[in-house]
Structures are given as C-alpha cells and as structure tokens.
C-alpha positions as CSV (number, residue, x, y, z in Angstrom):
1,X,-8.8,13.6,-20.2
2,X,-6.7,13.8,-23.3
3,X,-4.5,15.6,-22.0
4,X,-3.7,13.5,-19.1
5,X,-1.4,10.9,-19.5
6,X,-2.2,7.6,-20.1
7,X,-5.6,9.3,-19.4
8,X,-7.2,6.6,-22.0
9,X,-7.0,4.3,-18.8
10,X,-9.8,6.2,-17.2
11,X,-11.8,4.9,-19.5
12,X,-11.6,1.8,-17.2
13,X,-12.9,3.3,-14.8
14,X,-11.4,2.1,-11.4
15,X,-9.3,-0.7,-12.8
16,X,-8.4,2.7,-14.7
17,X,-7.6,4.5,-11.7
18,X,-6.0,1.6,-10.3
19,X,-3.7,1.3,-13.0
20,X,-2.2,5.0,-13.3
21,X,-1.8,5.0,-9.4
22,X,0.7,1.7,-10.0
23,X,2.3,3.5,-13.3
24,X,2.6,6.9,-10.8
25,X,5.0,5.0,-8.6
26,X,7.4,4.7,-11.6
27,X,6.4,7.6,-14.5
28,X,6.2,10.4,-12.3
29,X,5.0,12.3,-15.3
30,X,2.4,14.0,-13.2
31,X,2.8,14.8,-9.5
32,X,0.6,12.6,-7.2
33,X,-1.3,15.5,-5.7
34,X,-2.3,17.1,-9.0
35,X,-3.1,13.4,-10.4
36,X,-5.4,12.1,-7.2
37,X,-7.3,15.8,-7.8
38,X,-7.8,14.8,-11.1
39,X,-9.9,11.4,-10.4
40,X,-11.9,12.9,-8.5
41,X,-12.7,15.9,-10.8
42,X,-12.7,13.5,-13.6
43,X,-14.2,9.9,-12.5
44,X,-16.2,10.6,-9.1
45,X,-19.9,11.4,-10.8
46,X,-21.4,11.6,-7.1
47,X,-20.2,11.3,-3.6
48,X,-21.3,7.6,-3.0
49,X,-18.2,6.9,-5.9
50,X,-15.7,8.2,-3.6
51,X,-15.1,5.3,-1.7
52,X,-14.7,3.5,-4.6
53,X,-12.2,6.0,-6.5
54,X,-10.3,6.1,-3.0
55,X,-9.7,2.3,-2.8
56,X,-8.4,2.2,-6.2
57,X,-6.2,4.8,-6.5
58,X,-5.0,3.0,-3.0
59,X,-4.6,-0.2,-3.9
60,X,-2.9,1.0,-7.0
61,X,-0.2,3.1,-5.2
62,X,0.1,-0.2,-2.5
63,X,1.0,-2.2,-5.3
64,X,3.5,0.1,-7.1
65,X,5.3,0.4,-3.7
66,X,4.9,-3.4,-2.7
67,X,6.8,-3.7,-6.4
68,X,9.9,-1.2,-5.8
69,X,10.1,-3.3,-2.2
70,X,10.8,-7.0,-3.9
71,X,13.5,-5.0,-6.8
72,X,15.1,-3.3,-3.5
73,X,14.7,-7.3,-1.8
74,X,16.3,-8.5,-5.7
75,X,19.1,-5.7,-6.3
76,X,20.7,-5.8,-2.7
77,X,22.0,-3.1,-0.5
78,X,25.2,-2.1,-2.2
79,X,23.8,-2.0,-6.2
80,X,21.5,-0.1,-4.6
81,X,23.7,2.3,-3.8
82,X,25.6,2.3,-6.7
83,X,22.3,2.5,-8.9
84,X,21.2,6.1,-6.7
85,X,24.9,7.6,-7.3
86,X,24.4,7.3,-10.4
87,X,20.9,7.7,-11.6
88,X,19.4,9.5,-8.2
89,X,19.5,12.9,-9.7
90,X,16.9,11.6,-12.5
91,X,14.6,10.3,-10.2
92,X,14.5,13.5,-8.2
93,X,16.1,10.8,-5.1
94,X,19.4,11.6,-4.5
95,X,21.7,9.0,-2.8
96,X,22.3,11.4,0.3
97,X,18.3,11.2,0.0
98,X,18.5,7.5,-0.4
99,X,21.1,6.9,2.5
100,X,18.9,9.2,5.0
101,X,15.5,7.2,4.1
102,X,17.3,3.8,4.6
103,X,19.2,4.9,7.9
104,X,15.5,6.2,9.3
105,X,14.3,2.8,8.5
106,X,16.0,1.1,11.7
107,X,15.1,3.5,14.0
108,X,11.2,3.7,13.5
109,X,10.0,1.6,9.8
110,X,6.5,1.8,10.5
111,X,6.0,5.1,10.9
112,X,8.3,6.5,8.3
113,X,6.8,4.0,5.8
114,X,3.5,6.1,7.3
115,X,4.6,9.6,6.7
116,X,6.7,9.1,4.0
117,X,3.8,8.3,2.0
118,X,2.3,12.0,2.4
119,X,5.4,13.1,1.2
120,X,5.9,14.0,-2.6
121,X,8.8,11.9,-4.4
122,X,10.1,10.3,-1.2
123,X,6.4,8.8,-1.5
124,X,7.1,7.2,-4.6
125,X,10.8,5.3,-3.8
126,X,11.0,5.0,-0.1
127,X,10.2,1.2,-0.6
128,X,13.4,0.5,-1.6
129,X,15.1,1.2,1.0
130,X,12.3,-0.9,2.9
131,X,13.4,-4.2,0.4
132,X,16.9,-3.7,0.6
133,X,17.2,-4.0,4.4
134,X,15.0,-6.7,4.8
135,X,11.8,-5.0,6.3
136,X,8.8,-7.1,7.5
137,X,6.9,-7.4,4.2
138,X,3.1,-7.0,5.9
139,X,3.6,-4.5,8.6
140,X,5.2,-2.2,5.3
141,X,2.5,-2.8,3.4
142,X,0.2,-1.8,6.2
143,X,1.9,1.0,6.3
144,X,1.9,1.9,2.7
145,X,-1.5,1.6,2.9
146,X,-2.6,3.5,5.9
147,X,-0.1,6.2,4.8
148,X,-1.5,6.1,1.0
149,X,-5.0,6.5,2.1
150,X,-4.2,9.4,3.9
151,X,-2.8,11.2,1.1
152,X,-5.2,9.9,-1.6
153,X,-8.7,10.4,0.0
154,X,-7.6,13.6,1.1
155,X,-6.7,14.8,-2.6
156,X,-9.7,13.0,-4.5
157,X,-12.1,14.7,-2.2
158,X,-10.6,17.8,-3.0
159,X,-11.2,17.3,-6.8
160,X,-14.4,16.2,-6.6
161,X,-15.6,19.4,-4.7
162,X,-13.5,21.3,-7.1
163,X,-16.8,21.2,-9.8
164,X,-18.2,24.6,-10.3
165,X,-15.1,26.3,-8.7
166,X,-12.4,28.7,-9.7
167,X,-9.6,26.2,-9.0
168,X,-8.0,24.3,-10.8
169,X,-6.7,20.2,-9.6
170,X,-3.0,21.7,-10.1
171,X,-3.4,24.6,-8.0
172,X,-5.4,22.9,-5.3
173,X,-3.2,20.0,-4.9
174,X,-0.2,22.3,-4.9
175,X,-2.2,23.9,-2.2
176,X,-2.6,20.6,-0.4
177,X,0.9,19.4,-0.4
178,X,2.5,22.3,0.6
179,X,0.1,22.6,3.5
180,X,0.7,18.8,4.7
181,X,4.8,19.1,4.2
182,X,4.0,22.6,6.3
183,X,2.8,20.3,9.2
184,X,5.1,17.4,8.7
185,X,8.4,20.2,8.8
186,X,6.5,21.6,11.2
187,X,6.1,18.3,13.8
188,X,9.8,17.7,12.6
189,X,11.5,20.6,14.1
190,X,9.3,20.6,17.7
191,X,10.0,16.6,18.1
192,X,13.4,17.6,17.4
193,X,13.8,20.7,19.6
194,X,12.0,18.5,22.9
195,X,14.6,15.9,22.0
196,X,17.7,18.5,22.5
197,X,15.9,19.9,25.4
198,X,15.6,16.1,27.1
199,X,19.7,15.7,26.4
200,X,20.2,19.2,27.8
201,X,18.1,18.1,31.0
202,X,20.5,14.7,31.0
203,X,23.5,16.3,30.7
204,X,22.3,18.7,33.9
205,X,21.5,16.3,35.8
C-alpha cells in the first residue's frame, strides 16, 4: 500500500476508495484497470465486501466525471478547444481525440457516455465534451454510472480472486483491458462494415 499512490487513503477504507477513484479522473498516475485490481487485492477481506468496494470506487469515478462535465459546462466550447490544442498531448487526449468524442456525442450521448467509460483515457475526459455541448445532466450521469460499474466490478473482482495466484493486479488488468478494447474494436468494425453494406444495398436499389 506504500507504494501506491495516495495509498494512505485506503486507510479510509471505502471513503478511501471513493476518494482515489475521484482523484483517478484527474492524476492519472496509475491506470484505472491496474488501480480497481488493486482494491480488491488490497481492501476486499471477503466476498460479502465486494459490493461495497464496487459502489465506492463507482460513485467515486461518477463524481470525478460529473466534475470534468460542470468545468466543460464553465469553460465553453471554443476554450475548450483551444485548452486541448494546446495541453491534449499531456493528458494523453488529443484535440483530434477531443473533436471525435464531442462530434459522437450528437449522434448517440447515451451510449457513448456508456462505452466510453470501459475505455482507458477516453474514460477519464470524455465528460467534457458532454458539458461543453450542453448534454442532459442526469441521463449522463446515468450513464457514467452504468458504464463505470461495468468497468469497475469487473476489475475489483479480478483482484480480489487474484490472492494466492501467480498474477499480479498490473498484469491482470492489462489482461482485462486489452480483452474489453478487443471486443469494443471488434463490435466497431462489424457495426461499421453492416452500415457500408446497408448504403451499398441503397445505392442498388
């Protein structure tokens, strides 16, 4: 635990986990994956705490997104912008990144706000985008939290039954994550490829 950190906050138990799920969202000194396999290696002393270590660390990464939405509502579209030019490459969100996110926004917010939470770094800025154009504030974080819930409980159970294993939290949640981008790339390409076969069929026809 010294090693993790801000790892002292664990001593805080799920206020503890609560907390460095919030502080995740802007210090990204740990990836997500490695750091959800961590509470439950570390904090989960039987299965009935799971629930438990799985709300926090939810309601923790709900409020860290539900944060960067009101500064994307208070900075405004075009500072925005300007701010991701300029700073993007730091925060691992380029503003090609950054324009995508916010143009797939008005085609389907509720399920990008979803997915987008299963996916590593997008996961921890794509409510920006959300704030600056003004998306409905509960339906996002419904979202956020539907989509955070499936990434955390996932990752926490896997620590947890890491105990008396050969694995390690890092290796496992690298495991993890690569397997669910896998399937998300992986549902990308086929929704894509059906879509250019529909416009072939219009274009037939």
């Amino acid at each position: 635990m010294e090693t993790l950190p801000f790892g002292g906050l664990l001593t805080y138990g799920l206020v503890g986990v609560a907390a460095l799920s919030f502080l995740e969202k802007f210090i990204p000194v740990m990836p997500s994956y490695v750091l959800l396999a961590l509470f439950g290696l570390l904090v989960v002393g039987e299965p009935g705490d799971l629930f438990g270590v799985i709300t926090a660390s939810t309601a923790g990464s709900v409020g860290g997104a539900a944060t960067w939405y009101v500064l994307g509502r208070m900075i405004g579209g075009r500072r925005s912008e300007w701010l991701f030019e300029r700073y993007g490459k730091f925060l691992f969100l380029p503003r090609g990144l950054y324009g995508r996110l916010a143009a797939a926004y008005a085609r389907n917010p509720f399920w990008v706000t979803f997915v987008g939470q299963t996916v590593p770094t997008v996961r921890i800025y794509l409510a920006v985008p959300a704030g600056v154009i003004g998306l409905a504030f509960v339906p996002f974080l419904l979202a956020t939290a539907l989509g955070a819930l499936a990434w955390n409980g996932p990752l926490v159970t896997l620590g947890y039954l890491l105990r008396d294993t050969g694995w390690t939290p890092a290796h496992a949640g690298i495991a993890f994550a690569s397997a669910i981008v896998a399937v998300e790339v992986a549902a990308f390409l086929l929704v894509a490829r059906l879509r250019r076969n529909r416009l072939r069929s219009a274009t037939v026809q």
